[in-house]
C-alpha positions in Angstrom: -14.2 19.3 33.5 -15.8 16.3 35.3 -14.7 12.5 34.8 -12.2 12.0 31.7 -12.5 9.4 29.8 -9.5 6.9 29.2 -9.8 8.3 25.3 -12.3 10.8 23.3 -13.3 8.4 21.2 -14.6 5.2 22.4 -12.0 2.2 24.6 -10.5 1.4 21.7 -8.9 5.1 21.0 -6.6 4.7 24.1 -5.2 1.5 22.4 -5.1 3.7 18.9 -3.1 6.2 20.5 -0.4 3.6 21.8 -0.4 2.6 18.2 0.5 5.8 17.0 3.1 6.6 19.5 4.9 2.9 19.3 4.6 3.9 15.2 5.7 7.2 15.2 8.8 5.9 17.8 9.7 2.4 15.8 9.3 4.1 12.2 11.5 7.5 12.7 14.2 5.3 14.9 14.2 3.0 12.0 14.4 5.4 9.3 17.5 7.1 11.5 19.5 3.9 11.7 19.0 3.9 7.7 20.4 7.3 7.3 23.1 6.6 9.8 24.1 3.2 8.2 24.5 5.5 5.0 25.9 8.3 6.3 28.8 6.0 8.0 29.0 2.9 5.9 27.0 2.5 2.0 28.0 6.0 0.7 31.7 6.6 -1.0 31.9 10.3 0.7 31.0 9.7 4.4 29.2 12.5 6.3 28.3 13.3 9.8 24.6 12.7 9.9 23.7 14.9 12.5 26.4 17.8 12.5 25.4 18.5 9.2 21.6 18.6 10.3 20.7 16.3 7.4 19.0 13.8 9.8 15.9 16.4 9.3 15.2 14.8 5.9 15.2 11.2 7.5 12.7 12.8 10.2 10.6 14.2 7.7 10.2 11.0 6.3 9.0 9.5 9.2 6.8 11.6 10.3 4.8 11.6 6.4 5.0 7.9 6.7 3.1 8.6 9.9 0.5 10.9 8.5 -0.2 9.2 5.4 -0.2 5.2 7.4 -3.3 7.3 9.7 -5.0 8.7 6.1 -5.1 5.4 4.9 -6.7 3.6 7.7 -3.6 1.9 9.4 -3.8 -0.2 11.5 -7.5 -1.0 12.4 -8.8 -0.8 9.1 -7.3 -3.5 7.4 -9.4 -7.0 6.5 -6.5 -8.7 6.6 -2.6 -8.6 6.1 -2.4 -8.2 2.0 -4.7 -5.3 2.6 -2.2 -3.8 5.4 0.5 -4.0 3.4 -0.9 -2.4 0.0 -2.0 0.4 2.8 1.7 0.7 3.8 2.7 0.8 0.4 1.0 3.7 -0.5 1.5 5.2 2.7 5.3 5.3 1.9 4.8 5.8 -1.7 3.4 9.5 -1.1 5.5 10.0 1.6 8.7 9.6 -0.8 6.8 11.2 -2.9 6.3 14.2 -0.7 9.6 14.4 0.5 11.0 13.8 -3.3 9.3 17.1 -4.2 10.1 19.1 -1.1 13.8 18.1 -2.0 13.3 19.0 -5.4 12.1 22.2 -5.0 14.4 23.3 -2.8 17.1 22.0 -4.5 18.6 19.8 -2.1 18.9 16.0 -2.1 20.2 15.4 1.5 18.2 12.2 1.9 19.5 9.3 0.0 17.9 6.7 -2.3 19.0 3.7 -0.3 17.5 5.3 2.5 14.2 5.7 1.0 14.4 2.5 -1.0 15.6 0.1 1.8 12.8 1.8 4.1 10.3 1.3 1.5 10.8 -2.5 1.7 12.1 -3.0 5.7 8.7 -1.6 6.9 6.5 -3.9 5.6 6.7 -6.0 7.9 6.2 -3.6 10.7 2.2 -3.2 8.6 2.0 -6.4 9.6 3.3 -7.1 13.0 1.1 -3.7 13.8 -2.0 -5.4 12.2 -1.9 -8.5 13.8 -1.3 -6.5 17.5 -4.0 -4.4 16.9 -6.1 -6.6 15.3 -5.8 -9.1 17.8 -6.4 -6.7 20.7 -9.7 -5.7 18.9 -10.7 -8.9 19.0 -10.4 -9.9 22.3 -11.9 -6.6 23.5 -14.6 -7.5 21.5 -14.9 -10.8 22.8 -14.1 -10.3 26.6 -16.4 -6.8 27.0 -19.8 -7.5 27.9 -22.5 -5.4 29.6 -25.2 -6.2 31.6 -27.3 -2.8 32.2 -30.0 -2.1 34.8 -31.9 0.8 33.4 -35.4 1.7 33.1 -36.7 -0.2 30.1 -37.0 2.6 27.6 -33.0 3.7 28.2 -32.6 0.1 27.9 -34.3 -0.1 24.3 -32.0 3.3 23.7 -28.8 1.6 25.1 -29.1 -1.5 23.0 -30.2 0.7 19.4 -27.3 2.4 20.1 -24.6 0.3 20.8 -25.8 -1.4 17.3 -25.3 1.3 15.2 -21.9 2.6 17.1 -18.7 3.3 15.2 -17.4 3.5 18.3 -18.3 0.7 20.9 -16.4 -2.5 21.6 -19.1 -4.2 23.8 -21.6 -6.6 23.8 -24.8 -5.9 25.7 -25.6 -9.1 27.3 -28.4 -8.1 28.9 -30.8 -5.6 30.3 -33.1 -5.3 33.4 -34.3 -2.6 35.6 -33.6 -1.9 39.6 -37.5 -3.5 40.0 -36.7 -6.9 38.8 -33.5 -7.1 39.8 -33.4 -5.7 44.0 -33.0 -8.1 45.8 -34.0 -9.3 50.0 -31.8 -10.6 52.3 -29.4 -12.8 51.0 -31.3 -12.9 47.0 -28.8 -11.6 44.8 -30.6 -11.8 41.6 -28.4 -9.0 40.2 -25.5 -10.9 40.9 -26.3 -13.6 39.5 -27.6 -12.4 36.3 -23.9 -10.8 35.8 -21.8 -14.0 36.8 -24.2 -15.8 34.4 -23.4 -13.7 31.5 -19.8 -13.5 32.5 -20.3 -9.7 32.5 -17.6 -7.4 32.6 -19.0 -4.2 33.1 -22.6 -3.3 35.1 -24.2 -0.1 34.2 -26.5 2.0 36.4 -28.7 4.3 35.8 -30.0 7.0 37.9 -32.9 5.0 39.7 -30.3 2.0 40.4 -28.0 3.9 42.0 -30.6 5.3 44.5 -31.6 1.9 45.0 -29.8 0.3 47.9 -29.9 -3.5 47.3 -28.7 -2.7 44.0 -25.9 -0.9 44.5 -24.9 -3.3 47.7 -25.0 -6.2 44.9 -23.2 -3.7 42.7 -20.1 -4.0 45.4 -20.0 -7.4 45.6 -19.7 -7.0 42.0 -16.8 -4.7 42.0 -15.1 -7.1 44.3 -15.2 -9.7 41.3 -13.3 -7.6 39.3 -16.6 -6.1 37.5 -16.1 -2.4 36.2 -19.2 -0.1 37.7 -20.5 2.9 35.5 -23.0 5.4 35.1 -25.2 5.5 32.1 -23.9 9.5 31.1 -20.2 7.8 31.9 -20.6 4.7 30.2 -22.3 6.6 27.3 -19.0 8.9 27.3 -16.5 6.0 27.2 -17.8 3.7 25.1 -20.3 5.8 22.6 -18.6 8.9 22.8 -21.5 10.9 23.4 -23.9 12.0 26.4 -27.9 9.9 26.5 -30.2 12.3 25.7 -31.9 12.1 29.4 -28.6 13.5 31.0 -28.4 16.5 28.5 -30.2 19.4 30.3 -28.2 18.0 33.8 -24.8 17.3 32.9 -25.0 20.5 30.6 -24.4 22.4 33.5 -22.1 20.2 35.5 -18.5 21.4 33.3 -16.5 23.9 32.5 -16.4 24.7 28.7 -12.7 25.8 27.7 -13.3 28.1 25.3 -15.8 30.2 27.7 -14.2 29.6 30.9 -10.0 28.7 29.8 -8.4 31.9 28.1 -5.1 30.1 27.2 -7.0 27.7 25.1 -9.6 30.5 23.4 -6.5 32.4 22.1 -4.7 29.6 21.3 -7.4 28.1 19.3 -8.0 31.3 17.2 -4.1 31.8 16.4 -4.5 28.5 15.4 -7.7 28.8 12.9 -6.0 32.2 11.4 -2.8 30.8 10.5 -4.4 27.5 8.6 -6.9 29.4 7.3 -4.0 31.7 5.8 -2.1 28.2 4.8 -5.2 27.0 2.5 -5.6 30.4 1.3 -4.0 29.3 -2.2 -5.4 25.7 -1.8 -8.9 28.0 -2.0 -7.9 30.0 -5.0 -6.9 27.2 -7.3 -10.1 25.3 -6.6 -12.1 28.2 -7.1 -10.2 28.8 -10.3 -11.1 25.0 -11.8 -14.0 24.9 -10.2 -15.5 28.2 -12.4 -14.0 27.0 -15.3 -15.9 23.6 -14.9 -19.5 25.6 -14.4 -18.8 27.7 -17.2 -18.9 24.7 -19.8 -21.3 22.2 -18.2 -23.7 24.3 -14.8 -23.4 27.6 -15.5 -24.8 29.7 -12.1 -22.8 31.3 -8.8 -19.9 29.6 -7.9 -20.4 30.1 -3.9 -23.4 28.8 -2.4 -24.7 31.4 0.5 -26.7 29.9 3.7 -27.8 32.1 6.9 -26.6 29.9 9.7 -26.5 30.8 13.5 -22.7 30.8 15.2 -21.2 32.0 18.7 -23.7 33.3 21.2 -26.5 32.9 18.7 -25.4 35.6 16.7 -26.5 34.8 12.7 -23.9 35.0 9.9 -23.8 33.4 6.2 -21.9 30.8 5.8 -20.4 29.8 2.2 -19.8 26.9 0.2 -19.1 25.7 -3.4 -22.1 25.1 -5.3 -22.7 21.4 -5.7 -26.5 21.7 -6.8 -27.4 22.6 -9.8 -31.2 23.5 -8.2 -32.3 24.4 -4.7 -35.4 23.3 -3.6 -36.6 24.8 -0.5 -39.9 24.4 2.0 -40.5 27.7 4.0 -37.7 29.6 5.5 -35.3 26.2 5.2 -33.6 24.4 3.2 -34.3 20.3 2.3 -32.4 17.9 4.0 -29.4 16.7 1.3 -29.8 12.6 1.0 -27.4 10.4 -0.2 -27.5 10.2 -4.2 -29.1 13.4 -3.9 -30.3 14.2 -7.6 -29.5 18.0 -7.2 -25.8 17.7 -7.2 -23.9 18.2 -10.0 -20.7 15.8 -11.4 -18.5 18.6 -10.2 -20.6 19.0 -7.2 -20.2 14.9 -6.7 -16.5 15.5 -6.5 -16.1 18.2 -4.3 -18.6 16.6 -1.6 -16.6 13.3 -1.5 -13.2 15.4 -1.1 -14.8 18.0 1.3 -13.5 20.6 -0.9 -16.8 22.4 -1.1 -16.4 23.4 2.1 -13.1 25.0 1.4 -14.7 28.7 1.3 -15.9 28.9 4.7 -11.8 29.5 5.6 -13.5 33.3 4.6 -15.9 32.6 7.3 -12.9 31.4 9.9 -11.0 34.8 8.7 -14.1 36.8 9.8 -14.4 35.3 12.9 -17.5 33.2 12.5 -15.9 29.8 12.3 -13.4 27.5 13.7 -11.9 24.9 12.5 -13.1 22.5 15.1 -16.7 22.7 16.6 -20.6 21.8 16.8 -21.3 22.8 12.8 -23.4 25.9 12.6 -27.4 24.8 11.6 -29.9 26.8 9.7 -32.1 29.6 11.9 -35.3 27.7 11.3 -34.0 24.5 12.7 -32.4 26.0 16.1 -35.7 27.6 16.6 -37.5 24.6 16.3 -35.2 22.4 18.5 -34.4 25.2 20.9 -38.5 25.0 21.5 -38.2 21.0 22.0 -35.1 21.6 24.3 -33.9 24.4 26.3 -30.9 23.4 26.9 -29.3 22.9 23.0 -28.8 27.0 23.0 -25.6 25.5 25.1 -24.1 24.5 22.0 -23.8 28.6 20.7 -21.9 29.0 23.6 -18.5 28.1 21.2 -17.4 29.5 17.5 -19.1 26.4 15.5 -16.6 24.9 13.2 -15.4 23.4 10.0 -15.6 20.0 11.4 -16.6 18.5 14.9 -17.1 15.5 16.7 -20.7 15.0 15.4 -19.4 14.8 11.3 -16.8 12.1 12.4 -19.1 10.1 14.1 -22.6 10.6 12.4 -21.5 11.8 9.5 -23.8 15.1 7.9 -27.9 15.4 9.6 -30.3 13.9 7.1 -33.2 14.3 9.6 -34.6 15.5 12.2 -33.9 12.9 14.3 -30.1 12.6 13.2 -29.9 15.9 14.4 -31.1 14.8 18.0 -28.5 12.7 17.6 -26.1 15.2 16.7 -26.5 17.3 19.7 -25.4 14.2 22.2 -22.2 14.7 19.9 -22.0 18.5 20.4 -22.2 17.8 23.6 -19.8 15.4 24.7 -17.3 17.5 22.2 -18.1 20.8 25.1 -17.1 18.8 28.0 -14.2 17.5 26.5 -13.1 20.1 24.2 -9.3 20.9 24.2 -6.3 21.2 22.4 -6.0 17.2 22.1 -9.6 17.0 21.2 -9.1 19.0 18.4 -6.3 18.4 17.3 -7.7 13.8 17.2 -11.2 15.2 15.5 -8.8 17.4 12.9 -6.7 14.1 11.9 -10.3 12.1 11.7 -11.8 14.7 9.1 -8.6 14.3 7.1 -9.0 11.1 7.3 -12.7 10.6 6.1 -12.9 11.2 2.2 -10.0 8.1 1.9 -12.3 5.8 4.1 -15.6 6.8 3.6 -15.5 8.7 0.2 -17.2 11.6 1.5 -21.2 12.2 1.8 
């Protein structure tokens, strides 16, 4: 599948991910020594912890701790340490909570107060310790990356737009210049020289520079400082998460797509979208329920809103929604754009956008085949027609199911133009070279993520 990168979403995932382990590993060994200390010592009828198979409960705790400390942003999100620690709070607050009522209804308290109590106050100070590592490391990666880029002067306008509006990207871009200015004669070494200046820690090059032999013999001695060498379509992969839009068309062809050319992963993939989408099937039928209810006394029209969208191998299907507008305007044989504040959508409509629970019907459309839960969203027929004339190459993106959620809604967020959906497709496309089980599974835990941090669209 070509070059990984050392994360799927930007340098700073890779330290994200250690995070989550170290978490996952300090919190449930913590929470074990609780139950143990109980099980041994604090209660008046002692136990064995783990030949009774009560340690489950303790495990279970941990692991909603962990969910719930990644829902509400922890650790990068936090502005500072009071904020981390309300964060953890409610983190462990629903994951007692949870627990409580799983317990409850199955009419077994195995996991004791002190436990939950004594964890509840222990591991705030882990919030903070975490905060400060991660915080700190963000920092300096902020501080020490810096990129000096020799590209052609309109990527090098691209490069620098993007890296401004990233989510994703860590780096400062110190400085730009193309193979022209910077090729040097003899023993000139402008190139050089312009990085040591900037105390650059990473050089990109674009196609021309690397066909350009004084430049990439300046690039070595570069290297040889200690100066990390990429690409522009790598560099746009590790850092932006994406592919530039002038390596589309070649790279597109240079990979292997799992779910077309990786059977074990195609049939895993579609076990796995059938048996959530049989999970939220009640989820689907209580909101339906309220939702009707609500329409009837204040919108009254459908409750499903129906759109023809175009899936797998082009193929057309119609995709379904809860209605959040109370009108539809549309232009031709499409659909407007829906902008933020949008006047169309209803109070009830408002509330199901920012929880993403208006896309809850399309787990039909996963039952039928048409969806995933993870992929390139499906788009109207009108607008693949019209960018499929601009580019022949984004048909590539109907060679997978489209999904629920992909790797273009965590990191743009939903198309309001034409040009956001240019933008989209460098998305789509880094999401089919890297597409896997991992993949998914990171971009799943995002989406969830979302309506806490962003409050929805």
């Amino acid at each position: 599948m070509g070059v990984r990168p050392p994360h799927p979403v930007g340098n700073r995932g890779l330290g994200m991910r250690r995070y989550v382990i170290a978490n996952t590993v300090v919190v449930t060994a913590w929470i074990q020594v609780l139950h143990w200390l109980h099980s041994e010592y604090i209660t008046y009828a002692p136990y064995d912890l783990y030949g009774s198979g009560r340690w489950i409960w303790s495990a279970a705790l941990a692991s909603a701790i962990g969910l719930a400390s990644y829902v509400t942003g922890l650790p990068e999100t936090p502005r500072n340490r009071f904020d981390a620690i309300i964060r953890m709070l409610a983190s462990i607050a629903f994951a007692i909570g949870a627990v409580s009522v799983a317990q409850l209804g199955l009419g077994s308290a195995l996991l004791p107060r002190f436990v939950m109590g004594t964890a509840a106050i222990t591991l705030l100070p882990w919030a903070v310790i975490a905060w400060n590592i991660t915080g700190d490391r963000a920092e300096r990666k902020a501080s020490s990356d810096r990129v000096v880029a020799v590209v052609e002067a309109d990527l090098g306008a691209e490069l620098r737009t993007e890296l401004t509006l990233s989510r994703l990207a860590e780096v400062t871009l110190a400085e730009t210049t193309t193979s022209t200015a910077i090729a040097g004669t003899g023993s000139d070494q402008p190139l050089v020289d312009l990085a040591r200046s900037h105390s650059a820690t990473i050089l990109v090059l674009d196609g021309l520079a690397q066909a350009t032999p004084s430049v990439v013999h300046q690039a070595a001695i570069l290297h040889e400082d200690g100066i990390r060498i990429r690409t522009l379509s790598l560099f746009y992969e590790q850092w932006l998460g994406k592919l530039p839009l002038a390596d589309l068309e070649r790279v597109g062809l240079m990979f292997d797509i799992q779910e077309v050319h990786h059977t074990f992963y195609a049939r895993a993939k579609r076990l796995v979208d059938s048996l959530v989408a049989l999970i939220l099937l009640p989820v689907l039928g209580v909101v339906a329920a309220i939702s009707l209810l609500i329409n009837a006394a204040t919108d009254r029209g459908p409750l499903l809103y129906r759109q023809l969208r175009v899936g797998k191998d082009g193929e057309p299907f119609e995709i379904l929604k809860f209605r959040t507008m109370s009108t539809r305007t549309t232009t031709g044989d499409r659909d407007e754009w829906t902008t933020e504040n949008d006047a169309r959508i209803t109070p009830l409509g408002r509330i199901l956008r920012q929880s993403h629970l208006d896309e809850l019907p399309q787990i039909l459309n996963i039952f039928r085949g048409e969806l995933s839960i993870v992929g390139p969203r499906p788009e109207q027929v009108a607008y693949v027609d019209e960018l499929g004339e601009k580019f022949e190459f984004y048909r590539l993106r109907h060679m997978v199911r489209p999904g629920l959620t992909g790797w273009a809604q965590i990191n743009l967020g939903y198309a309001a133009t034409d040009s956001d959906a240019l933008q989209k497709l460098q998305y789509d496309f880094y999401y089919l070279r890297h597409q896997g089980l991992w993949t998914d599974l990171q971009i799943l835990a995002r989406t969830i993520r979302m309506p806490v941090l962003l409050g929805g669209r």
